[in-house]
C-alpha positions in Angstrom: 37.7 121.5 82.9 39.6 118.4 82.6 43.9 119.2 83.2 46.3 117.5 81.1 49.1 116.0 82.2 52.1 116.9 81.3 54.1 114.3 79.7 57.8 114.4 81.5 60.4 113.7 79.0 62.9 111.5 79.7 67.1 111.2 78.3 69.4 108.3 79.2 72.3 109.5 81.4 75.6 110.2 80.0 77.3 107.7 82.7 75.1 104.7 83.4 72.1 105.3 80.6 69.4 104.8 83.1 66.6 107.0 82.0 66.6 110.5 83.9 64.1 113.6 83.4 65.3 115.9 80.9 65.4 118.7 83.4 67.1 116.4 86.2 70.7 118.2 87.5 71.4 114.6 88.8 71.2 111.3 87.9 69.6 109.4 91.2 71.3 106.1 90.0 74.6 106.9 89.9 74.8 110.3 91.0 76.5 112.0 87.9 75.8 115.6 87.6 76.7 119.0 85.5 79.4 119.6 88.1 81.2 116.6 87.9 80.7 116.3 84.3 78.5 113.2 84.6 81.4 111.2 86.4 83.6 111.0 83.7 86.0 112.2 86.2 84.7 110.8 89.2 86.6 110.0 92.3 88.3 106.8 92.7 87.2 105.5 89.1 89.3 103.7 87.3 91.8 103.1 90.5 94.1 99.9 89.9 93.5 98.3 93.4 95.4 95.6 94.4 93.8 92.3 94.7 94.0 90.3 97.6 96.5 88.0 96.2 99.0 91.4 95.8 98.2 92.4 99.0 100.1 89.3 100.4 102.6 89.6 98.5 103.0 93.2 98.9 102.9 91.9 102.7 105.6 89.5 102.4 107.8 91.4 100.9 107.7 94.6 102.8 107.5 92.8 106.7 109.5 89.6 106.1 112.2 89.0 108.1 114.2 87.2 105.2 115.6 90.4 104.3 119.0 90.8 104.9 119.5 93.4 107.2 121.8 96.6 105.9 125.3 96.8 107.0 127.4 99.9 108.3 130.0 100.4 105.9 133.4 100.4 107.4 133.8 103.6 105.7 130.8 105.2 108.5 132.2 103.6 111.2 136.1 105.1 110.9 134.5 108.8 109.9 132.4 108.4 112.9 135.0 107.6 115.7 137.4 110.1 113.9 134.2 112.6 114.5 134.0 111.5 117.9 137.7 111.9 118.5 138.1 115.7 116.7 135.0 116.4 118.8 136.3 115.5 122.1 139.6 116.9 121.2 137.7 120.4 120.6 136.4 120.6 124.1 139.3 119.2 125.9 141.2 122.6 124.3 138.2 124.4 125.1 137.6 123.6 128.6 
C-alpha cells in the first residue's frame, strides 16, 4: 500500500503575505496571530519616533543653559515675609 501525501494548503498572511498553512494560529514570519488580529494592532506599530536629528534638538532645548532662568515675582516675596511675620507673631502670643 502506497500512502499519499497530503498536500498542505497554503494562504498568504493577513500582515506580511508570506505564505502560511491554512491551519497555522501564527504566522512564523512576523508573528501575527487570531489574538492580536494579525497585527493590525500590534504594539509599538505605527509609533512616530523621533529621529536622531529631533533628539538633539529635543536635547538642546530641554538642558541648555540659555534659558533664562524664572524669576520670583515681587508679589511672592512680600506675601512670604508677611507669612513669616504673622507666623512668628502667632507663637510669640502663644508662647
Amino acid at each position: 500500500m502506497q500512502k499519499k501525501k497530503k498536500r498542505i494548503e497554503t494562504v498568504p498572511c493577513p500582515y506580511c503575505g508570506v505564505d502560511i498553512r491554512s491551519d497555522a494560529k501564527a504566522c512564523p514570519h512576523c508573528g501575527s496571530d487570531d489574538r492580536t488580529g494579525w497585527s493590525e494592532g500590534r504594539y509599538l506599530d505605527g509609533i512616530d519616533l523621533p529621529d536622531d536629528t529631533e533628539y538633539d534638538e529635543v536635547l538642546q532645548k530641554e538642558f541648555s543653559s540659555d534659558r533664562a532662568h524664572p524669576r520670583i515675582s515681587k508679589v511672592a516675596v512680600v506675601g512670604g515675609i508677611l507669612l513669616i511675620l504673622f507666623i512668628a507673631g502667632i507663637l510669640r502670643a502663644v508662647l
